[in-house]
C-alpha positions as CSV (number, residue, x, y, z in Angstrom):
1,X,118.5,74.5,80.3
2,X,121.1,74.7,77.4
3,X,120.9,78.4,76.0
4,X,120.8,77.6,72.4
5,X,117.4,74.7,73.5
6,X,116.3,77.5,75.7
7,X,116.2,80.6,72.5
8,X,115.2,77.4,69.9
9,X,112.1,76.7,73.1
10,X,111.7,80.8,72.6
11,X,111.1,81.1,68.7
12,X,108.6,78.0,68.9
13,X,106.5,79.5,71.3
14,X,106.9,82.8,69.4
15,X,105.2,80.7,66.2
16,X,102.8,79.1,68.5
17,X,101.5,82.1,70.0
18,X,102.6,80.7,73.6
19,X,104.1,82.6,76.4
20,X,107.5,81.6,77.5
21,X,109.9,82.3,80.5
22,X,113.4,80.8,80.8
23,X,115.9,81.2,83.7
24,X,119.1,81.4,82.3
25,X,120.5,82.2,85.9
26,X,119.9,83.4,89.0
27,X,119.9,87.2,87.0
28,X,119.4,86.5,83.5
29,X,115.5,85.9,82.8
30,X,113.8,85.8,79.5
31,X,110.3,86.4,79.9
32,X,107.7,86.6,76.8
33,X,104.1,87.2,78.5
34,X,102.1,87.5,75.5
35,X,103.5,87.2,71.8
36,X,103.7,90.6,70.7
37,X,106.5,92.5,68.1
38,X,108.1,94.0,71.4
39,X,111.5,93.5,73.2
40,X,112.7,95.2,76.3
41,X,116.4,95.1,77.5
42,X,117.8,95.6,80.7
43,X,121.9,94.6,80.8
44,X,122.3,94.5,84.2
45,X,125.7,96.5,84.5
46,X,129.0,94.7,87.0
47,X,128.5,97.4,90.1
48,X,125.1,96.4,90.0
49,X,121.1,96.4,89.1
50,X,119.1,99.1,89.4
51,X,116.0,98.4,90.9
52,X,113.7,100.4,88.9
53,X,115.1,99.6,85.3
54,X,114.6,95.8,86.5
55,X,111.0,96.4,88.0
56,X,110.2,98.4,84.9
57,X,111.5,95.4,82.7
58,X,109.7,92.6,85.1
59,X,106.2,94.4,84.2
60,X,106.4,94.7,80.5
61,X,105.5,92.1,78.4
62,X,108.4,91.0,76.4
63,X,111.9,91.4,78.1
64,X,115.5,90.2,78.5
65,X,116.9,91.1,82.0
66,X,120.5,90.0,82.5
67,X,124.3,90.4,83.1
68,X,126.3,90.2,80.4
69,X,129.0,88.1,82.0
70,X,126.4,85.1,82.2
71,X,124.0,85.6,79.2
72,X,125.3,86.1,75.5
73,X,122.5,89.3,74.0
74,X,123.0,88.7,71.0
75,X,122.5,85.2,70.5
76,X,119.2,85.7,72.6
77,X,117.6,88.5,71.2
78,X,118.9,88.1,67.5
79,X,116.4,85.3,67.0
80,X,113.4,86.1,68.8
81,X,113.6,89.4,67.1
82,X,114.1,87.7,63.6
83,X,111.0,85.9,64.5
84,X,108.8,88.6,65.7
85,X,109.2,90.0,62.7
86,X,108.3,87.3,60.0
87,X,105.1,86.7,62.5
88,X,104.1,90.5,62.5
89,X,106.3,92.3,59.4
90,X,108.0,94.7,62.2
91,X,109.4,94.4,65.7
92,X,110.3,97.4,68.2
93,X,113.3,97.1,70.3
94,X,113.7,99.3,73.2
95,X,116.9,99.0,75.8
96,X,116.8,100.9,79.0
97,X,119.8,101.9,81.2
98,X,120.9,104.4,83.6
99,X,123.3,107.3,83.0
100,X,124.0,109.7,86.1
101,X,126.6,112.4,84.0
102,X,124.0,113.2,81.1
103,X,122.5,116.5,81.3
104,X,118.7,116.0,80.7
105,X,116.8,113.5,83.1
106,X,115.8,111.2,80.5
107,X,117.7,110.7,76.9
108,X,115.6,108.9,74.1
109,X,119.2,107.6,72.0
110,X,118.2,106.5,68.1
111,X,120.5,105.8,64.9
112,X,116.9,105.8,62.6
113,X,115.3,108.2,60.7
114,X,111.9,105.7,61.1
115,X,112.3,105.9,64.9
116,X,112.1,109.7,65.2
117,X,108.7,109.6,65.2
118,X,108.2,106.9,67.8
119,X,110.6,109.0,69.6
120,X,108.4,112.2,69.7
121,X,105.4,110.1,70.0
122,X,107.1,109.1,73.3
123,X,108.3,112.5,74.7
124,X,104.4,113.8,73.8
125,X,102.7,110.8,76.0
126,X,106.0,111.3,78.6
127,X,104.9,114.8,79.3
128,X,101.3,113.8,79.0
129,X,101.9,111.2,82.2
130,X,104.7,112.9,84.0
131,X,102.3,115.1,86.4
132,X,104.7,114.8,89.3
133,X,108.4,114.4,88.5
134,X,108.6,117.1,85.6
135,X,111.1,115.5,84.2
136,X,112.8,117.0,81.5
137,X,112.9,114.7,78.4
138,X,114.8,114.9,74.9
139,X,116.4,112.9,72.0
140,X,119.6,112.6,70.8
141,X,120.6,110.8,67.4
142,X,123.4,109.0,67.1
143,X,126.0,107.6,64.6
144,X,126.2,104.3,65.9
145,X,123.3,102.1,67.5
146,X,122.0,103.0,70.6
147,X,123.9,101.4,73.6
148,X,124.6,101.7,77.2
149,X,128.3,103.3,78.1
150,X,131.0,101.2,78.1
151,X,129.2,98.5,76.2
152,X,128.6,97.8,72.6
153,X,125.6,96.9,70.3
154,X,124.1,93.6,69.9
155,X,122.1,94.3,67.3
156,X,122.8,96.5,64.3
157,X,119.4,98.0,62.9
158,X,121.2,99.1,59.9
159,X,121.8,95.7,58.6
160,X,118.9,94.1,56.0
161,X,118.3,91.3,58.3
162,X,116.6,94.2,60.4
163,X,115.5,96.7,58.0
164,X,111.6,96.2,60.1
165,X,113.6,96.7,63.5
166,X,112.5,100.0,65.4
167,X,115.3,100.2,67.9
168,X,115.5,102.9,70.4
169,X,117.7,103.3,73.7
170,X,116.4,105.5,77.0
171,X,119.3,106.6,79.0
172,X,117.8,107.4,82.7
173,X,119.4,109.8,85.5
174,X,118.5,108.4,88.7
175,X,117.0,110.8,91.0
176,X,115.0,107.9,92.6
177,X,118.3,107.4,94.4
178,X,119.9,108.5,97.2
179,X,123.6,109.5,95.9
180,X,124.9,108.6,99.2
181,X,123.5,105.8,100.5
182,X,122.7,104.3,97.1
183,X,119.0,103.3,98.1
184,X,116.3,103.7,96.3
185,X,113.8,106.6,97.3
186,X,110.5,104.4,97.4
187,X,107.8,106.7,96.3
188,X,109.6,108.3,93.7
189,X,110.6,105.2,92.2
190,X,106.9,104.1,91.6
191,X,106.1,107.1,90.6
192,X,109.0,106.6,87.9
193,X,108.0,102.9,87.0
194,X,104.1,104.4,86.4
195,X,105.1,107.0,84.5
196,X,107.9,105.0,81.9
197,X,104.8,101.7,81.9
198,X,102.2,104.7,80.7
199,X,104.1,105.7,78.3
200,X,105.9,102.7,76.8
201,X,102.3,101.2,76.7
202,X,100.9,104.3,74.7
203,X,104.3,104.3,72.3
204,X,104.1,100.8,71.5
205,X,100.2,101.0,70.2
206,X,101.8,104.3,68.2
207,X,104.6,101.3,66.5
208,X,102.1,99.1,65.8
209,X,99.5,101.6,64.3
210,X,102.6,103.0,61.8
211,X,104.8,99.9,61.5
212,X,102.5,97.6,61.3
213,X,99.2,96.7,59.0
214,X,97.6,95.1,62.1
215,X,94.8,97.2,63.8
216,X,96.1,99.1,66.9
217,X,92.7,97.3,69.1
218,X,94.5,93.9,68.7
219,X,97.4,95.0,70.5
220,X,95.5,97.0,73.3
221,X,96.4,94.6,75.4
222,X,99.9,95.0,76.2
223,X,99.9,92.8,79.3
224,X,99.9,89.3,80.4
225,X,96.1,88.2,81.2
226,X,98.5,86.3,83.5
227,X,98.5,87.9,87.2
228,X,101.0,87.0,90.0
229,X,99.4,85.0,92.7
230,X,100.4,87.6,95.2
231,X,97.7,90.1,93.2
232,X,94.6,87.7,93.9
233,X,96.0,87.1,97.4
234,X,95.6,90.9,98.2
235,X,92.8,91.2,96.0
236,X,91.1,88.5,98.7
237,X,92.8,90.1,102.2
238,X,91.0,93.6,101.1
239,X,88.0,92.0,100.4
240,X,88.1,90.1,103.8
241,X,89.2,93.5,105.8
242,X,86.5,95.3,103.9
243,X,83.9,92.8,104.5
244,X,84.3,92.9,108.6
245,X,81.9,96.0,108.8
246,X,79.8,97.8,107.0
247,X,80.5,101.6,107.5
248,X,77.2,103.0,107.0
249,X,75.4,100.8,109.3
250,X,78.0,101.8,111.9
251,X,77.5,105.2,111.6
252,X,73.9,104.9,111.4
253,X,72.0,105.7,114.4
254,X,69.8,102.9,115.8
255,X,67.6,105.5,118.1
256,X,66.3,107.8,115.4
257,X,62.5,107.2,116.2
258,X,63.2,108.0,119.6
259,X,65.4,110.8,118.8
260,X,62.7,112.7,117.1
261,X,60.7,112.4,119.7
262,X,62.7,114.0,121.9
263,X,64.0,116.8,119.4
264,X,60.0,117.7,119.5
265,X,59.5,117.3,122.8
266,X,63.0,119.5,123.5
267,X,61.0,122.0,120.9
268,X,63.8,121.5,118.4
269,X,65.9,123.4,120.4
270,X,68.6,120.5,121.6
271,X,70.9,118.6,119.2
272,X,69.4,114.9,119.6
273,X,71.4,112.1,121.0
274,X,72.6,109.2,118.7
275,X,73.3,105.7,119.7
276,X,75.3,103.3,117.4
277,X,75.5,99.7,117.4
278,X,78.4,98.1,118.7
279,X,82.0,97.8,116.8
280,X,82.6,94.4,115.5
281,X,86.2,94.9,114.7
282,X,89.1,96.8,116.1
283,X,89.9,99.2,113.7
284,X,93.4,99.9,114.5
285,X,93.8,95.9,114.1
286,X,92.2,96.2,110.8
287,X,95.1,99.1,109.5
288,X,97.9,97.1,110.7
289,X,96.6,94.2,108.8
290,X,95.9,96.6,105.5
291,X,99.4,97.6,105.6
292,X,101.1,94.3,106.2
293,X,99.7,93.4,102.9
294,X,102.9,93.5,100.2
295,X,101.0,95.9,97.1
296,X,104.3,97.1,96.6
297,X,105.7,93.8,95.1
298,X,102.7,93.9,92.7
299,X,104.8,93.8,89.4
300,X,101.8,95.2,87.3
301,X,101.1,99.4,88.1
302,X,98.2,99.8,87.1
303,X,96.6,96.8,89.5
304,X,98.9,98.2,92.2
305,X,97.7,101.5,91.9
306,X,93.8,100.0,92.2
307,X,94.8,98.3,96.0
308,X,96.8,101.4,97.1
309,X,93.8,103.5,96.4
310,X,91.5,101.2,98.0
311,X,93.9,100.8,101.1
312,X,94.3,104.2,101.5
313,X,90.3,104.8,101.5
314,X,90.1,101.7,104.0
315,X,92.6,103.8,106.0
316,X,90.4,106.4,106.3
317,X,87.6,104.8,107.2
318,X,89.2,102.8,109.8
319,X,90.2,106.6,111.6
320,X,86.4,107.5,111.0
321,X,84.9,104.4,112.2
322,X,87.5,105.7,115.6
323,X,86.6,108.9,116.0
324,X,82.8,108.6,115.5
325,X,81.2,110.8,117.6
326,X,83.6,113.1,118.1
327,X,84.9,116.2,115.5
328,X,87.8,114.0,114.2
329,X,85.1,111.6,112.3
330,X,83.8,115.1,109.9
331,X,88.0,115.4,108.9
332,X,87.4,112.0,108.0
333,X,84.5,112.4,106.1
334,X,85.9,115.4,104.2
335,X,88.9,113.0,103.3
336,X,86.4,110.1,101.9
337,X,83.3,112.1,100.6
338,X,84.8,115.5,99.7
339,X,83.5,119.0,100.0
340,X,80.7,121.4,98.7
341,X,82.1,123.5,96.0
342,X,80.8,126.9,95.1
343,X,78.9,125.7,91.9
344,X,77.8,122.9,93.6
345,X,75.7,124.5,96.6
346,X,74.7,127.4,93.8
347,X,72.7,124.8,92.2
348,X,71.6,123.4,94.9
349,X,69.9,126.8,96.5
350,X,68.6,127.0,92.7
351,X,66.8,124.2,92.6
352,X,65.2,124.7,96.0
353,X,63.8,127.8,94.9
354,X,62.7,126.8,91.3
355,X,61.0,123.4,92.4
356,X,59.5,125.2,95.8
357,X,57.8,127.6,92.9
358,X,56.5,125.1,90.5
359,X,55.0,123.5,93.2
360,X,53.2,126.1,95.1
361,X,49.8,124.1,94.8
362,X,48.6,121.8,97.3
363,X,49.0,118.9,96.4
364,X,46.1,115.8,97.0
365,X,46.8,113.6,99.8
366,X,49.0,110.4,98.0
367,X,48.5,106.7,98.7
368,X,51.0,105.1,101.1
369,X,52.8,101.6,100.9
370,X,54.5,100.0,103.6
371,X,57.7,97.9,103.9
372,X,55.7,94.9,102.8
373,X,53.9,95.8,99.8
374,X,57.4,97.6,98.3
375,X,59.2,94.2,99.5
376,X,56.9,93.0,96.8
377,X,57.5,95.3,94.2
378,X,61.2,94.7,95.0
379,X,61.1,90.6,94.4
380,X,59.1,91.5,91.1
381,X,62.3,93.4,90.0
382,X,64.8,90.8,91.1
383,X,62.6,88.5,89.4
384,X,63.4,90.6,86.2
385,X,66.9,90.6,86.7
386,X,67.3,87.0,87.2
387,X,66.3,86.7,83.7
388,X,69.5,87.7,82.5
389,X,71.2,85.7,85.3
390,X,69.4,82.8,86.8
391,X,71.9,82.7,89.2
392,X,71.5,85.5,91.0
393,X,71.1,85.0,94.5
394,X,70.1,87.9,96.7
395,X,66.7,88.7,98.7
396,X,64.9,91.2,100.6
397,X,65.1,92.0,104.3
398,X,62.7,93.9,106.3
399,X,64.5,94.8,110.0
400,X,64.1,96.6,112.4
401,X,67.6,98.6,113.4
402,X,67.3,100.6,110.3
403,X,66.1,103.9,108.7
404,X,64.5,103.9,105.1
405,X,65.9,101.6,102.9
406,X,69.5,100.7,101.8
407,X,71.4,97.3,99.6
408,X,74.0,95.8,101.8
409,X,76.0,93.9,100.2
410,X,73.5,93.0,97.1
411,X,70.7,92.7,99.8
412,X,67.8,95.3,99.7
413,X,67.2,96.3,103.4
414,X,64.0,97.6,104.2
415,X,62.9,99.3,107.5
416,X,60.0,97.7,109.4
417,X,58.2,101.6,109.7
418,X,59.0,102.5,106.2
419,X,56.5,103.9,104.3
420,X,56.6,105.5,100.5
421,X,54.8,107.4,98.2
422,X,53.1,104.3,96.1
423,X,54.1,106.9,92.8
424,X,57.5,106.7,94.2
425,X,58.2,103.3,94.4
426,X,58.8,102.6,90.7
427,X,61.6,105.1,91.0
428,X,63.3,103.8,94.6
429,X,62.8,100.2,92.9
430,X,65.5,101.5,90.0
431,X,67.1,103.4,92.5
432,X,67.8,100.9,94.7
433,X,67.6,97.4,92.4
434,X,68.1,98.5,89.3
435,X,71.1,100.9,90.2
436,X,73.2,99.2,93.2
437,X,72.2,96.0,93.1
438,X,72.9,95.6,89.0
439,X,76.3,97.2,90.3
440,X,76.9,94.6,93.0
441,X,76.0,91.8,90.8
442,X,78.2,93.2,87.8
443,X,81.1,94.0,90.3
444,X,81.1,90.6,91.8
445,X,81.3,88.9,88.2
446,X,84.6,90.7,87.9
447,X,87.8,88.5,88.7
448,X,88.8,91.4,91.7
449,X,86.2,91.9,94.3
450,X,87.1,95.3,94.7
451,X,84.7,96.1,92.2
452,X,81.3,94.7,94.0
453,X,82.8,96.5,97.3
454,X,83.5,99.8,95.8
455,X,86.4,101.2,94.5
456,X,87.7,104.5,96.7
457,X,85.1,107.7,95.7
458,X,82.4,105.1,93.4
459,X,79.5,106.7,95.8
460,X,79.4,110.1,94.0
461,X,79.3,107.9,90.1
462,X,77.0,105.2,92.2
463,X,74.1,107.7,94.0
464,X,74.5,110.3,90.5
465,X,73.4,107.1,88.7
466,X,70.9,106.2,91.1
467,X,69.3,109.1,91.0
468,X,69.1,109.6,87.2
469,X,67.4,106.1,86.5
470,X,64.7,107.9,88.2
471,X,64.6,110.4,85.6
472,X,64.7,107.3,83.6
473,X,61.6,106.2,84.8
474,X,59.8,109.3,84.6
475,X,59.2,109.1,88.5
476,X,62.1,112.0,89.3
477,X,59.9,114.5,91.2
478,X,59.9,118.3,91.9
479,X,60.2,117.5,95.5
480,X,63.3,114.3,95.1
481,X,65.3,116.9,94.0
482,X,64.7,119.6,96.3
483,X,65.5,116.9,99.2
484,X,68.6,116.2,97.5
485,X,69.5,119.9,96.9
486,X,68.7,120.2,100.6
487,X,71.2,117.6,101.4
488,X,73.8,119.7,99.3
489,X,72.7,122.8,101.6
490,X,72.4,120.6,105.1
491,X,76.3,119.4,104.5
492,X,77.4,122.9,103.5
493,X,75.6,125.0,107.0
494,X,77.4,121.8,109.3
495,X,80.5,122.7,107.3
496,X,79.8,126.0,108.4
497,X,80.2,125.2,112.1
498,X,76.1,125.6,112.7
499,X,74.2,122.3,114.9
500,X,71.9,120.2,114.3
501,X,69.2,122.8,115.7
502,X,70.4,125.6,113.1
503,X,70.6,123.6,110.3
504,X,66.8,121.9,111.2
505,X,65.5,125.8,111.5
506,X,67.1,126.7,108.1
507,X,65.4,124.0,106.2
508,X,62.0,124.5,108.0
509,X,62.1,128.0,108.1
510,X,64.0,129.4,104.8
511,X,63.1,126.4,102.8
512,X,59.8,125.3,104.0
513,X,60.3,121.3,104.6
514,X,58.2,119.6,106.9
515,X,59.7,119.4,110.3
516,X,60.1,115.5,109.7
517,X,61.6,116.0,106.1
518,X,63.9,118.5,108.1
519,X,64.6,116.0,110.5
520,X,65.6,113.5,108.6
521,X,67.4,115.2,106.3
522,X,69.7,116.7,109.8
523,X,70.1,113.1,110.8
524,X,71.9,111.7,107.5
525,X,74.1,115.2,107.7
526,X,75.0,114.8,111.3
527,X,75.1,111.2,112.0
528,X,78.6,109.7,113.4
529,X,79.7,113.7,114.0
530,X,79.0,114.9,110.8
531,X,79.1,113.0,107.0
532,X,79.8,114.8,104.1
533,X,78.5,111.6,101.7
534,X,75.2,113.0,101.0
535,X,76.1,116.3,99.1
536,X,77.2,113.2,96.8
537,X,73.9,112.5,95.4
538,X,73.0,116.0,93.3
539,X,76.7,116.1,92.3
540,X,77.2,112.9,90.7
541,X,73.8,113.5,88.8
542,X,75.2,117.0,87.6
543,X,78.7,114.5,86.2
544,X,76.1,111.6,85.0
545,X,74.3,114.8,83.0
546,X,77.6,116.1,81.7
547,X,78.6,112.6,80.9
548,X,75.8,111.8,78.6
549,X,76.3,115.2,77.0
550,X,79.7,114.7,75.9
551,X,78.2,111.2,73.9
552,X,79.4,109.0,76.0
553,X,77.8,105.7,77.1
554,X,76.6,104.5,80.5
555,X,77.3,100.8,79.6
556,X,80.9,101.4,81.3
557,X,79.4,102.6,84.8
558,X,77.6,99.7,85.5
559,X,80.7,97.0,85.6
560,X,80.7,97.7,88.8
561,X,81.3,100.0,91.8
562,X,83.5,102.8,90.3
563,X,84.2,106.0,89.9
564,X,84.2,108.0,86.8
565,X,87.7,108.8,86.5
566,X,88.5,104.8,86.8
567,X,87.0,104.4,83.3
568,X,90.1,104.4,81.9
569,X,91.6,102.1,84.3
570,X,88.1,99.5,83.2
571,X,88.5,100.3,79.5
572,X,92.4,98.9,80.0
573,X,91.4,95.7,82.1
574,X,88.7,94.7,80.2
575,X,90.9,95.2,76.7
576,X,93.6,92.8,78.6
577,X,91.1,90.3,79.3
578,X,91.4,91.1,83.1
579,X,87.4,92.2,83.6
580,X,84.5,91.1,82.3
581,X,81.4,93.3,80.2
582,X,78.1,93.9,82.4
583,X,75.9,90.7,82.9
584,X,72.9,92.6,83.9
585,X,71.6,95.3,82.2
586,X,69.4,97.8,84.1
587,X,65.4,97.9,83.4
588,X,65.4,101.6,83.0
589,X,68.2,101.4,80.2
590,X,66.0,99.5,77.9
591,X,62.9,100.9,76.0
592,X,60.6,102.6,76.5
593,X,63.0,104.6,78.5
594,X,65.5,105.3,75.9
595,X,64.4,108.3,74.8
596,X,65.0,110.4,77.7
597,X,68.7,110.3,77.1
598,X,68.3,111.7,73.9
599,X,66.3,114.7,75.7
600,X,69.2,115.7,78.1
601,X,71.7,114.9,74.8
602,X,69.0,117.7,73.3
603,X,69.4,120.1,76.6
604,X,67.6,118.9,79.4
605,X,69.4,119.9,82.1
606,X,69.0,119.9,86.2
607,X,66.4,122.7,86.0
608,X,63.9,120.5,83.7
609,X,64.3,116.5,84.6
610,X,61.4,117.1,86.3
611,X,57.8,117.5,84.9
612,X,55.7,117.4,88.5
């Protein structure tokens, strides 16, 4: 296309509100994502391009990328910027290039008074983001506009046309090189492109909210909505890798009514023997694939950052799933599920002691329900849910080759042999539907399936929740928690280096659970050669408490199968249009059961959510 059609094509989408991109040549790419009051400039100097200066560019926005021998700056930007501001009263310009010989590792160049404190701004949320690199960061003000050595200005901010223009240059040393071979060091050099994206992203929403007389939330989101197709393909291939197994029935056993059989018969004294069901996949086959998958083209750093994590976590499981039955698969575990802090097992041995006190009495003998009268109570909540979504297609299962209860996949499975306190059920129901089901359901609205399989680390946020809606419901029992303080205590004695035997004796003995209770609470801990997950449960209720307590709502945690520290990472997608709100709303978070957040808000804590 003729230049001067192609910038005339450029400042009619700009009016229009359209996104643009025009090829000028093979190097020289205009590229307007979304119509925002932002330019970024990369003049690709004659030894060369750098690759992270054009990566950075590629992922904003708004850029020019090009060589000056094929592409004319200045009669390309001029207009577009002209533009920008009559549409929004301002316009930022920012060029990037690289500068070996400078002292400091990055050099924020203005030749404004206005853009000094766009400049601080910057360094603050630079320092703020750079957790790795410490890079040291400062400005320098020139006489003349900012401008790459051995070049010159193409725009002068000091003339009227531009008196709305906030231009700023960032000279960058490469360290992400290597001096003599001239490659690029690939792990730095994302970790440089994250940390420059962060903080470009935060210092354009600081232009807009001083510059501008538009509200900072309408420019939140500073991305495309528009995704490469090579994000939804990997988006699909971890989906497909992640859906060939299911991890925890893998590392369930199949055997564990025979097993405790024999542990009585053996008089507790000798570990029991698991069997596992068969491996449907190779998982050495499934790594290779994981890794052949090209996250490290994904343009956008933020989505790239989401399928490394998962990748990484699949990784893990993969050596897990490999080692099982052996002490290799507890490494793993401590990899995936984490540790038991000090504080953590503290409160734990706490709870077992105040709950074992408030409920010296003997209790009456309680009414029982079997798998097929909870199955019941289970279609009577899905029933509820469909209300909201009449589309919602899951079911009930009761099988045999299970223990208890779990959801698979948005499916509630249900043990053939399971029984349950009939007071009980209402909470497991809320546990169980109303917590990962609602979380399935929500994930799998989202446009990345990553978030109805689980993000890396969402069990801790996903059992913590679980477990509070049955404080929600009232149904959060003296005796719940002591199980799952027990777990805490179970996971911490394997850690330890004690067996299956010692760890049975402690809980029986020192903390007086049933020999069954014991049991079972052994077999979770020890299954596959030891699993870490279920010390998970009391410490993601202690973060959902804390949560609450600092005001915050729960609405977030339910998009889907996250993590707490990925709330950020949601709040960003879902203000770029990228994810969707919650379709289904929990029972327990409606009234009547409101007002029991207000009580831990008030100072209910671990030591009280129960009142039998």
């Amino acid at each position: 296309m003729d230049q001067s059609k192609a910038i005339a094509k450029a400042v009619t989408s700009i009016t229009q509100k359209e996104p643009v991109h025009i090829q000028f040549s093979k190097d020289s790419k205009l590229v307007l994502k979304r119509i925002i009051p932002l330019l970024l400039v990369y003049r690709i100097p004659p030894e060369g391009k750098d690759q992270m200066l054009s990566t950075l560019a590629k992922s904003e926005t708004c850029s020019v990328v090009g060589k000056e021998s094929d592409l004319d700056f200045n009669a390309v930007a001029a207009p577009i910027i002209r533009q920008l501001i009559d549409e929004f009263g301002a316009c930022q310009l920012i060029e990037i290039w690289q500068n070996k010989d400078m002292d400091n590792d990055v050099t924020l160049h203005i030749s404004q008074k206005s853009a000094l404190p766009i400049a601080q701004k910057f360094i603050k949320d630079f320092k703020t983001n750079d957790q790795n690199l410490a890079l040291s960061i400062a400005i320098q003000k020139d006489a003349k506009s900012p401008t790459p050595p051995g070049t010159v200005p193409f725009i002068n901010p000091l003339a009227e046309e531009y008196k709305q223009l906030i231009y700023t240059g960032i000279a960058i040393k490469p360290h992400y090189i290597d001096a003599l071979t001239g490659n690029a060091y690939p792990l730095i050099l994302r970790n440089y492109r994250d940390v420059f994206t962060k903080s470009l992203r935060k210092n354009f929403l600081e232009f807009v909210r001083l510059y501008t007389s538009l509200k900072v939330s309408q420019f939140r989101m500073l991305k495309t909505t528009e995704l490469q197709p090579l994000v939804m393909e990997i988006d699909q291939n971890l989906a497909v890798e992640s859906q060939k197994f299911d991890f925890l029935l893998l590392v369930s056993p199949l055997n564990t009514r025979e097993a405790w059989l024999q542990f009585k018969k053996d008089k507790f004294l000798k570990s029991p023997k698991f069997r596992y069901r068969p491996m449907p996949i190779d998982p050495e086959l499934v790594k290779r694939h994981l890794y052949d998958l090209r996250i490290e083209d994904i343009d956008d750093p933020t989505i790239a950052y989401l399928f490394r994590d998962k990748r990484k976590e699949l990784d893990a499981m993969m050596t897990m799933l490999i080692d099982r039955g052996n002490e290799g698969f507890l490494h793993g575990s401590l990899q995936v599920f984490g540790n038991v802090s000090d504080n953590l097992l503290e409160t734990a041995k706490a709870i077992l002691l105040v709950y074992e006190r408030n409920g010296k009495k003997k209790a009456p003998p309680k009414k029982m329900i079997n798998a097929t009268a909870f199955a019941k109570l289970a279609k009577e909540e899905l029933a509820y849910l469909r209300q909201q979504l009449p589309t919602l297609e899951t079911g009930v299962r009761i099988r045999e080759d299970i223990t208890g209860i779990m959801v698979n996949r948005g499916v509630l499975n249900i043990s053939k042999y399971y029984e349950v306190e009939e007071s009980r059920a209402r909470a497991l129901i809320q546990h169980e539907v109303g917590t990962h089901i609602v979380t399935y359901f929500n994930g799998k609205s989202q446009p990345f399936k990553l978030f109805s399989l689980g993000v890396p680390g969402y069990e801790q946020l996903q059992e913590g929740l679980a477990v509070f809606s049955e404080y929600m419901v009232n149904e959060l029992s003296g005796d719940r928690l002591r199980i799952i303080a027990a777990r805490v205590v179970a996971v911490h004695h394997l850690l330890a280096g004690h067996n299956f035997s010692d760890t049975f004796f402690l809980l029986v003995d020192h903390y007086h659970f049933t020999e069954e209770t014991a049991f079972s609470i052994c077999t979770r801990v020890y299954r596959g050669g030891g699993l870490t997950k279920d010390a998970l449960y009391l410490k993601g209720l202690m973060s959902i408490i804390t949560y609450i307590r600092e005001g915050r709502s729960l609405s977030p945690l339910l998009i889907g199968k996250i993590r707490e520290d990925y709330i950020p990472i949601v709040e960003e997608l879902t203000q770029r249009g990228l994810l969707n709100n919650p379709i289904l709303k929990p029972r327990y978070l409606s009234e009547p059961y409101l007002q029991n957040i207000d009580k831990i808000k008030a100072g209910d804590n671990i030591f009280n959510l129960s009142n039998f």
